[in-house]
C-alpha positions as CSV (number, residue, x, y, z in Angstrom):
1,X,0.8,-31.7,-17.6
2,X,3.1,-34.2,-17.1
3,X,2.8,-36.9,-13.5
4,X,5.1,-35.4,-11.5
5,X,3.3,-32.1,-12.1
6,X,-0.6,-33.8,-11.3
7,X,0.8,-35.3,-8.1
8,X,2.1,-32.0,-6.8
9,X,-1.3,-30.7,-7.7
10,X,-3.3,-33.3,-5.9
11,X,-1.0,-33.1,-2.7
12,X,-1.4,-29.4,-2.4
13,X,-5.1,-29.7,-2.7
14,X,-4.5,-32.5,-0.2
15,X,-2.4,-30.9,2.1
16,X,-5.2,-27.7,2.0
17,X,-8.0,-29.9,2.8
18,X,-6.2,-31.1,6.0
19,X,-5.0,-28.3,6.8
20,X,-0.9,-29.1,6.7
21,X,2.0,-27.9,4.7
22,X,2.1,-29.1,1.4
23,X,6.1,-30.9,2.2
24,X,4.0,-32.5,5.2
25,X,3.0,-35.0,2.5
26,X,5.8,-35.3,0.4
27,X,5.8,-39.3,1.3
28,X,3.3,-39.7,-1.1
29,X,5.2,-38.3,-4.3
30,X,5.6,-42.1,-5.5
31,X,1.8,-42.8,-5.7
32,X,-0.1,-42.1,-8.9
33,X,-2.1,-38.6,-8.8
34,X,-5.4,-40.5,-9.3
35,X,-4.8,-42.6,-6.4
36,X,-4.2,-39.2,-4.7
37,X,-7.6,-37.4,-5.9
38,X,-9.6,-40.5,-4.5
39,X,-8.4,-40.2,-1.5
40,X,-8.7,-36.5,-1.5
41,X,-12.3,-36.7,-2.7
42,X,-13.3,-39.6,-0.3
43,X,-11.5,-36.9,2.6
44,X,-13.7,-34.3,0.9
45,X,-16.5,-36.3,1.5
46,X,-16.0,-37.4,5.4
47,X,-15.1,-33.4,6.4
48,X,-18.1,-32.2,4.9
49,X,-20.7,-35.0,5.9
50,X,-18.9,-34.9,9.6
51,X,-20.5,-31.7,10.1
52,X,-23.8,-31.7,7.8
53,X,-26.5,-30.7,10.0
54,X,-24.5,-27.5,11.2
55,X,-23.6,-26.5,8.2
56,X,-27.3,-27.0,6.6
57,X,-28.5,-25.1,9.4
58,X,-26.0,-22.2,8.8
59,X,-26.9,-22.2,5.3
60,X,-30.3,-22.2,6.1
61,X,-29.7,-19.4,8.5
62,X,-28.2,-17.1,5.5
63,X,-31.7,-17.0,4.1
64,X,-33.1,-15.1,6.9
65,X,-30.6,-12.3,7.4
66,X,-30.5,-9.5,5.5
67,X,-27.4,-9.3,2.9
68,X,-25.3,-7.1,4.9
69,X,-26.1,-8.6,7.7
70,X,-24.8,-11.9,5.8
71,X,-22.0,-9.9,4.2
72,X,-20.8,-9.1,7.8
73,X,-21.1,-12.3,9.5
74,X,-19.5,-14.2,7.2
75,X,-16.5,-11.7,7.4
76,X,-16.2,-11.4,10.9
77,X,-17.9,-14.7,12.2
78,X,-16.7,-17.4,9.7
79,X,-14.3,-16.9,7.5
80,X,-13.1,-18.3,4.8
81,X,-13.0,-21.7,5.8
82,X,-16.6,-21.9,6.9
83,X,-18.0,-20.1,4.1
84,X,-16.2,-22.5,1.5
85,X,-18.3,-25.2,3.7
86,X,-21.4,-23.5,3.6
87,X,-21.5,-22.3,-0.1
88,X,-23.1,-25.4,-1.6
89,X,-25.9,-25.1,0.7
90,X,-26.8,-21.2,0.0
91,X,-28.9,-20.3,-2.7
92,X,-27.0,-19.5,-5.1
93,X,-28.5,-16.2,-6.2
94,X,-28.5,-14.9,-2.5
95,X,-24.9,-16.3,-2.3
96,X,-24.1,-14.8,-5.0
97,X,-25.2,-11.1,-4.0
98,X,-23.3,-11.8,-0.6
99,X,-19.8,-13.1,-2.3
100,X,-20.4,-9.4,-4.7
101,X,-20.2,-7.8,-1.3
102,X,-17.4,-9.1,0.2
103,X,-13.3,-8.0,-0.1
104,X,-11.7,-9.8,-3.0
105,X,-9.1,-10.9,-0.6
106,X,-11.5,-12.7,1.2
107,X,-13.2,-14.6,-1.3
108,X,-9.4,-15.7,-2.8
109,X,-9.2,-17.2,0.9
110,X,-12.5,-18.8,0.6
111,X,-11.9,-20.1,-2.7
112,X,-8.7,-22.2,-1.7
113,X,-10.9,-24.4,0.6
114,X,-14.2,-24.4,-2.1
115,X,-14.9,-28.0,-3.0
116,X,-16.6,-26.8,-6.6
117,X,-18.5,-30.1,-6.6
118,X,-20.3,-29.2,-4.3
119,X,-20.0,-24.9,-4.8
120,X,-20.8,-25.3,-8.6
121,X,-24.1,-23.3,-8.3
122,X,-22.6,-20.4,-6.6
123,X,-19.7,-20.0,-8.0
124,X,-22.1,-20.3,-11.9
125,X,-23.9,-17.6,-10.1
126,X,-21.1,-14.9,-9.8
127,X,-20.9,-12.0,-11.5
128,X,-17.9,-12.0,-14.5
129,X,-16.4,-8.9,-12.4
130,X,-16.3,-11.2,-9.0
131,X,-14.6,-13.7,-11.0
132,X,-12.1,-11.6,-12.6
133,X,-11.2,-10.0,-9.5
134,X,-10.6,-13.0,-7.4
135,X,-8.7,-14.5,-11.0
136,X,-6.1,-11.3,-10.1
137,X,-6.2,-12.0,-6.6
138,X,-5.1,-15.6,-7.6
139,X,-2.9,-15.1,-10.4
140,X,-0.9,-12.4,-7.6
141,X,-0.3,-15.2,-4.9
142,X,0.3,-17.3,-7.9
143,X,-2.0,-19.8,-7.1
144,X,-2.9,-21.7,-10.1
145,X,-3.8,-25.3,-8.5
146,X,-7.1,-23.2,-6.8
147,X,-7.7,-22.0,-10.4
148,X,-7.5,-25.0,-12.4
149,X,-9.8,-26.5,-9.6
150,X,-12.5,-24.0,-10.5
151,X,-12.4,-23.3,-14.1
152,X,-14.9,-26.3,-14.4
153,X,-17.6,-24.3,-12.6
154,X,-17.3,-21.1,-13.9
155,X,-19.5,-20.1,-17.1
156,X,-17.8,-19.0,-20.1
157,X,-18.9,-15.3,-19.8
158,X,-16.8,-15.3,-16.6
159,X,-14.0,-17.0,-18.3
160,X,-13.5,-14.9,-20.9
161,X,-13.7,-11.7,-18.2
162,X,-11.1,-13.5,-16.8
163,X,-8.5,-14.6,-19.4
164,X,-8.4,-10.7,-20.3
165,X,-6.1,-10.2,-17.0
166,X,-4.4,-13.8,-17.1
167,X,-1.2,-14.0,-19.1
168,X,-0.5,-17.1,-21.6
169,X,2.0,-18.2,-19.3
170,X,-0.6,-18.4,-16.4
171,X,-2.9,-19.9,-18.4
172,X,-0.5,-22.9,-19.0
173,X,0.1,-23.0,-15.4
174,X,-3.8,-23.3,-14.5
175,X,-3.9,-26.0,-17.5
């Protein structure tokens, strides 16, 4: 991958982070792409610790439900956005049987906002078919930044589920 490419990269993941349009932050196209991913990580950092307690308690919380219960709350209550904050803090076994449960659209959404430094459990935990269905979900929107972010956290059983629906072409593009 060449600069220009890792600095649009690391402005989208930027710009998703805070919520913006990607062009939003096109000022920053002259600094270097690790400059970039420090400040993304250190914005990471200050969204998620802003809200800690709430979010420990909601993870906590998950533990108690029942799955479906889970299954629908996170569907209809959270969303995406919350359950990417949350999924770090849910066992990821229990997470894992609530993500299987959930519409594959729904899970793309929540994997766009997924820090996978802190999701790495769950997303381990997945089953190769969740993984190769949010993969086509993914490769559809085109949306290779989100899987080049993950590919780090996902165990090689998963991955080679889903390269058998990702085209060499693609696979460049996540690279």
């Amino acid at each position: 991958m060449n600069e220009h490419h890792e600095i649009v990269a690391e402005i989208t993941k930027l710009a998703r982070l805070l919520d913006v349009d990607r062009r939003d932050l096109d000022l920053l196209c002259d600094i270097p792409p690790a400059a970039i991913a420090e400040f993304r990580e250190q914005a990471t950092n200050r969204v998620y610790d802003a809200d800690a307690i709430l979010l420990e308690r909601i993870g906590a919380a998950a533990k108690l439900v029942p799955i479906p219960i889970a299954v629908e709350a996170a569907r209809l209550a959270f969303g995406p956005l919350l359950c990417a904050a949350i999924a770090g803090l849910v066992e990821p076994s229990r997470g894992a049987a609530i993500a299987a449960r959930l519409p594959t659209r729904f899970l793309a959404e929540t994997a766009i906002q997924l820090d996978p430094r802190r999701a790495a459990a769950i997303i381990g935990a997945l089953p190769p078919g969740v993984v190769t269905a949010v993969s086509e979900e993914l490769l559809q929107r085109k949306d290779y930044v989100t899987m080049g972010r993950l590919v780090g956290a996902v165990p090689e059983s998963s991955l080679r589920a889903a390269l058998a629906v990702t085209g060499d072409a693609d696979i460049l593009r996540i690279g």
